[in-house]
TORLOSE-505301 format. One record per atom (N, C-alpha, C, O, CB): residue in one letter; x, y, z. Coordinates in steps of 0.001 Angstrom, whole numbers, padded with zeros to 6 digits, always signed. Atoms other than C-alpha are relative to their C-alpha. Glycine has a CB too. Layout:
N
AXYZ
...
//
This chain:
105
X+000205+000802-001201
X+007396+019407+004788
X-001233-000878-000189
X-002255-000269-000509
X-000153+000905+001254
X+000837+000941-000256
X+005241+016299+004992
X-001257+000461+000839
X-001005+000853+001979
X+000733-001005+000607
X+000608+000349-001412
X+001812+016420+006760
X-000759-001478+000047
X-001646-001811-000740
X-001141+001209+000409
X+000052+001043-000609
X+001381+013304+008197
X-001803-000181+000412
X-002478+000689+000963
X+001132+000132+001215
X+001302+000222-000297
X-002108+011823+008554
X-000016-001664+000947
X+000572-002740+000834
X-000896+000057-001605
X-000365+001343-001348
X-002708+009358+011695
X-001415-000891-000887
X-002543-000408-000980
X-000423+000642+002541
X+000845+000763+000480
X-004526+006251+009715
X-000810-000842+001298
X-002008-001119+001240
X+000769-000843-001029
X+000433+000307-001149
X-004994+004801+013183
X+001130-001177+000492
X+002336-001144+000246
X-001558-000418-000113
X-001125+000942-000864
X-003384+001753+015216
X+000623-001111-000964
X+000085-001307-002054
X-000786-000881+001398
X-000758+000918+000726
X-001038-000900+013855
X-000841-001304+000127
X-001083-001976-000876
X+001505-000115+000544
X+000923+000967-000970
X-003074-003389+015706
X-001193+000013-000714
X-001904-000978-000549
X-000275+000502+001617
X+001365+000324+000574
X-005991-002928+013747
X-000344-000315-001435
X-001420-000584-001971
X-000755+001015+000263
X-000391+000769+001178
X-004290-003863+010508
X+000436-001701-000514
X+001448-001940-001173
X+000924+000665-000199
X-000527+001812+000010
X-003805-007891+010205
X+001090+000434-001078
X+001024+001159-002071
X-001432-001588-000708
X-000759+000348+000621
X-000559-008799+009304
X-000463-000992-001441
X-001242-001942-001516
X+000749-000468+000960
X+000132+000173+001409
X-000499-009436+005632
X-001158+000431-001017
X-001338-000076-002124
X+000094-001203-000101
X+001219-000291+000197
X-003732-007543+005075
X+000170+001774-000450
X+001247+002370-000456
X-000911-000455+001421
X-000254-001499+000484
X-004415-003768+003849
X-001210+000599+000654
X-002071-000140+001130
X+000058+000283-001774
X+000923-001062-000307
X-006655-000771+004856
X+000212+001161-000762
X+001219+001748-001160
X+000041+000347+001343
X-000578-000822+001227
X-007692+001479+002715
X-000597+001449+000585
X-001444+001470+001477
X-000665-000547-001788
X+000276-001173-000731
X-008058+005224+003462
X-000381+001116-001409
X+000373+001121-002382
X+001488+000453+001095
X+000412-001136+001250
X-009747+008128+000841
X+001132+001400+000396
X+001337+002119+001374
X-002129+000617+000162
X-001122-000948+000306
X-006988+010342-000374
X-001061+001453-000495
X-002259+001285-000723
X+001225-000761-001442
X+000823-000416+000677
X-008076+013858-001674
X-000174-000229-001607
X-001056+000564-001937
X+000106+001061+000334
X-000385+001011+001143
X-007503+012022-005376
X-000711-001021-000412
X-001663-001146-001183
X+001041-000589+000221
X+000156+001246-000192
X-007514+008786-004709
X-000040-000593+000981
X+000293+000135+001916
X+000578-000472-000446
X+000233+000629-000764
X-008211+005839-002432
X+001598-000687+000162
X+002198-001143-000811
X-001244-000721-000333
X-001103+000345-000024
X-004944+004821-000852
X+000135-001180+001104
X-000169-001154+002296
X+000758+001150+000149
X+000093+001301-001230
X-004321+001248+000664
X+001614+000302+000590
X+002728+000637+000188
X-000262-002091-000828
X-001422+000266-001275
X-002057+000892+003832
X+000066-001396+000167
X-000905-002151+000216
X-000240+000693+001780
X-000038+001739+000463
X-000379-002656+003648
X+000947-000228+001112
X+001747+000611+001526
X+000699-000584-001819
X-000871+000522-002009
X+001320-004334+007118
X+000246-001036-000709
X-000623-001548-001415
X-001066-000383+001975
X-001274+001644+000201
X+004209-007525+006306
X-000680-000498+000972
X-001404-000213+001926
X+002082-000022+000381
X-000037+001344-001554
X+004108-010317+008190
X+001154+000487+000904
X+001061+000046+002050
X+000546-002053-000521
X-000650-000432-000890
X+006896-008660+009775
X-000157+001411+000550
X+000937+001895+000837
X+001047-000228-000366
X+001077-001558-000433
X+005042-005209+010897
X+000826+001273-001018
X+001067+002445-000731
X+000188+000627+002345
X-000098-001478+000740
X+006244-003195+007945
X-001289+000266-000587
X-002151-000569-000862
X+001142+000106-001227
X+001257-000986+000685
X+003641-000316+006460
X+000719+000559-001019
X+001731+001232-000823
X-000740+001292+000986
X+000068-000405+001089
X+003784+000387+003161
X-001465+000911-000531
X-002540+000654+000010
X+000301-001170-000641
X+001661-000530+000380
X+000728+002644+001410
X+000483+000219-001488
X+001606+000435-001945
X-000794+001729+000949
X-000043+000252+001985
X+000241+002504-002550
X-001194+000789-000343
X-002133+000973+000430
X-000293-001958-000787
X+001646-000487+000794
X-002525+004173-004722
X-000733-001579-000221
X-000251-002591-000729
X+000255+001003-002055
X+000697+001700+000031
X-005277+001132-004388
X-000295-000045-001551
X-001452-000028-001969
X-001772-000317+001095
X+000815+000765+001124
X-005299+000263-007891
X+001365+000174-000855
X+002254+001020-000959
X-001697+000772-000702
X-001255+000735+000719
X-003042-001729-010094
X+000207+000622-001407
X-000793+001082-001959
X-000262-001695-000192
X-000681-000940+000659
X-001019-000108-012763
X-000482-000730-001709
X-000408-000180-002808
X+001865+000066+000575
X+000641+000214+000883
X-002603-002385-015023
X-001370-000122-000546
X-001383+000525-001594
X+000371-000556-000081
X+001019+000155-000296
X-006069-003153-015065
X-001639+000846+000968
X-002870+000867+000999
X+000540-000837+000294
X+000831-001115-000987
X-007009-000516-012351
X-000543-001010+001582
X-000838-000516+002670
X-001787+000727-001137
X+000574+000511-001376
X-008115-003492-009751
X+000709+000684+001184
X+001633+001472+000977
X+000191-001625+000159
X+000220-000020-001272
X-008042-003078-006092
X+001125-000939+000828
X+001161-002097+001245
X-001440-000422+000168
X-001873+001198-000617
X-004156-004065-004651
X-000963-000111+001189
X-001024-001167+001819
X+002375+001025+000501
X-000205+000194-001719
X-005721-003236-001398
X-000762-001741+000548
X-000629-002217+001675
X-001154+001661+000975
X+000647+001360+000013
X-007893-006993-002029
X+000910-000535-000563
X+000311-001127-001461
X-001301-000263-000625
X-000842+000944+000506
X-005068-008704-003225
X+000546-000690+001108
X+000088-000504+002235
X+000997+000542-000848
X-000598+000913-001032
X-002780-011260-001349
X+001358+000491-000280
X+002048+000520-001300
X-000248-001699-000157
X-001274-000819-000360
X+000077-009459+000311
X+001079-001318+000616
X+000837-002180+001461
X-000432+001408+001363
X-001173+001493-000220
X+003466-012035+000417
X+001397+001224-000182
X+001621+002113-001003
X-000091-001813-001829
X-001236-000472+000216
X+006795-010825+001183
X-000431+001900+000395
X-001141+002580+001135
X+000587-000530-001823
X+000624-002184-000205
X+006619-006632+000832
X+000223-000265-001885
X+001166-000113-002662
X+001892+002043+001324
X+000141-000220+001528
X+005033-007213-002728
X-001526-000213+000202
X-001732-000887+001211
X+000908-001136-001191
X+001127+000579+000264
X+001263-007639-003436
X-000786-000453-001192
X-000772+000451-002027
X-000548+000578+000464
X+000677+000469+000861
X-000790-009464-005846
X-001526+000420-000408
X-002577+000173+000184
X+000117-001099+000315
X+001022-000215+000521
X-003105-008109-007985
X-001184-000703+000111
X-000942-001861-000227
X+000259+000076-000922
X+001193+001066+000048
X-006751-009739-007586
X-000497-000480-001187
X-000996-001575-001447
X-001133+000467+000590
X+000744+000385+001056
X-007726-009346-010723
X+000956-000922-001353
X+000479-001892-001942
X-000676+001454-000481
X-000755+000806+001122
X-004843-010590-013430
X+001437-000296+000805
X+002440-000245+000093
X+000224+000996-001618
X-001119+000580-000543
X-002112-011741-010798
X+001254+001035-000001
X+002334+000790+000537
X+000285-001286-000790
X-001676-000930-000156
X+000537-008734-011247
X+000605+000032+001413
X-000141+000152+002384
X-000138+001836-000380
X-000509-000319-001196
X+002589-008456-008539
X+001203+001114-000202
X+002094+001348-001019
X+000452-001319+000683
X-000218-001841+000212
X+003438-004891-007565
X+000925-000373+001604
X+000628-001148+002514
X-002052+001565+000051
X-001032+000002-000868
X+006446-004448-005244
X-000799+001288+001066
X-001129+002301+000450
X+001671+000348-000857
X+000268-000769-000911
X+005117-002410-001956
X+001218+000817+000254
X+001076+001358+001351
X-000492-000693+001054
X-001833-000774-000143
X+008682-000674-001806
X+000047+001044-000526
X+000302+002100+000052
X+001340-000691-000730
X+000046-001216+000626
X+008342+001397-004631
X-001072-000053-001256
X-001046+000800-002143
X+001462+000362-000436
X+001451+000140+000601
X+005000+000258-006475
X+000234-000453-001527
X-000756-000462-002258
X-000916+001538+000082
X-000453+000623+000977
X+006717-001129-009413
X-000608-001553-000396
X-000673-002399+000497
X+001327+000036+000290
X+000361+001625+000268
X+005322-004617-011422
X+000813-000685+000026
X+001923-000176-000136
X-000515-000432-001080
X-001566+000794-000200
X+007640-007501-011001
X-000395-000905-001144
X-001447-001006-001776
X+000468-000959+001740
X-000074+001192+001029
X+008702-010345-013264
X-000071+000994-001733
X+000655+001871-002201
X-001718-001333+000360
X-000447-000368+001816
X+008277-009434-017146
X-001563+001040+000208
X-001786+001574-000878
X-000046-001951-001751
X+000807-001138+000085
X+005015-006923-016147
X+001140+001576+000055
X+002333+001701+000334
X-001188-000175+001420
X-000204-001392+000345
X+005544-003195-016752
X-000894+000783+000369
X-001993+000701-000179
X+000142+000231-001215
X+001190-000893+000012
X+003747-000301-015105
X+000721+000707+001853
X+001733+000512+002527
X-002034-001156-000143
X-000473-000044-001762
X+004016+001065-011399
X-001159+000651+000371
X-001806+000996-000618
X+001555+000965+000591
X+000962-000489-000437
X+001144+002646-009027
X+001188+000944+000999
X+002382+000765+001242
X-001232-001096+000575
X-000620-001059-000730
X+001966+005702-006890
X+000101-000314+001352
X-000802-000817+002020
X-000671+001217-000141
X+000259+000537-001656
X+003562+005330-003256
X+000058+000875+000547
X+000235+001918-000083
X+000836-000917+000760
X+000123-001353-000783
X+003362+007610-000234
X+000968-000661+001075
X+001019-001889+001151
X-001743+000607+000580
X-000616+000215-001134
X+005632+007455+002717
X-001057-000244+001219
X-002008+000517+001397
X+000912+001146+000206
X+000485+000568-001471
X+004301+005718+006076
X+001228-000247+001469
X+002389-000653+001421
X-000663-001656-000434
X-001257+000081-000878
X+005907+005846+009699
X-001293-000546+000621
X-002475-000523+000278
X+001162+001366+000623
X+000973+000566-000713
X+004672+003972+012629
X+000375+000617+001273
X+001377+001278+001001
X-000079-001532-000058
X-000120-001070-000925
X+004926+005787+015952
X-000709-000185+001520
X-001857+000217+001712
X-000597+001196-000727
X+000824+000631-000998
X+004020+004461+019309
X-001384-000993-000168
X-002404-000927+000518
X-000359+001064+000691
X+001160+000810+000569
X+001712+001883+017642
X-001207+000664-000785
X-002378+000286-000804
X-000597-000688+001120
X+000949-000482+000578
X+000209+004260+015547
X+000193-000113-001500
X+001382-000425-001575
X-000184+001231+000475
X-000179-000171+001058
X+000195+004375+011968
X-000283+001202-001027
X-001462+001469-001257
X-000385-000835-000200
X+000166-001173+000318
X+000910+007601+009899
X+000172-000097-001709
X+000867-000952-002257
X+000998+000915+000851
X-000022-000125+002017
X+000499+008447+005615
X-000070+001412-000044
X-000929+002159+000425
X-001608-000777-001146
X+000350-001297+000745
X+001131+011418+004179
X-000037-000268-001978
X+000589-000767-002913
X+001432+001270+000564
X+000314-000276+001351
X-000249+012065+001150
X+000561+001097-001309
X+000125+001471-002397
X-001134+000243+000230
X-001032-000571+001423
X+002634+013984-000693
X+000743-001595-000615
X+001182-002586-000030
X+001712+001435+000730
X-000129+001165+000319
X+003351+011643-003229
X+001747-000299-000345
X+002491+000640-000627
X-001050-000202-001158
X-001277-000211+000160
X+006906+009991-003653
X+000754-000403-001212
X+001961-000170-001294
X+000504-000492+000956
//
């Protein structure tokens, strides 16, 4: 069974923007669409190690800051001719709240 951790309100995430939350691990960014989906990823790119959660989020994919990869928020996979993936976690949203559990998927 999942336990579910309340990251806080939806509302306090800008669309197309991330928040990042300390895993016991790792640091895990929560990522809001322009259309209010939540995605959460391990914050750091499968290549390089940068910081997805500072990248520029387009579509439900985000862009690496540091060498441009773009990592699919879906299932944390690199797109185009990159190779690699970062770890994702399941997110629900819940009366305007936003929830992560940290079993990984």
């Amino acid at each position: 069974m999942a336990n579910w951790i309340k990251v806080g309100r939806l509302e306090d995430i800008e669309p197309l923007s991330a928040r990042v939350i300390r895993g016991a691990e790792e640091d895990i960014a929560i990522f809001r669409t322009r259309d209010n989906q939540v995605f959460a990823l391990r914050d750091k790119c499968p290549h390089k190690g940068g910081a997805l959660s500072q990248g520029i989020v387009h579509g439900n994919a985000v862009t690496c800051p540091l060498h441009n990869w773009v990592i699919s928020l879906e299932n944390g996979e690199a797109q185009g001719f990159d190779t690699g993936c970062t770890q994702t976690y399941q997110t629900r949203v819940e009366d305007g709240l936003v929830y992560v559990t940290l079993t990984k998927v």
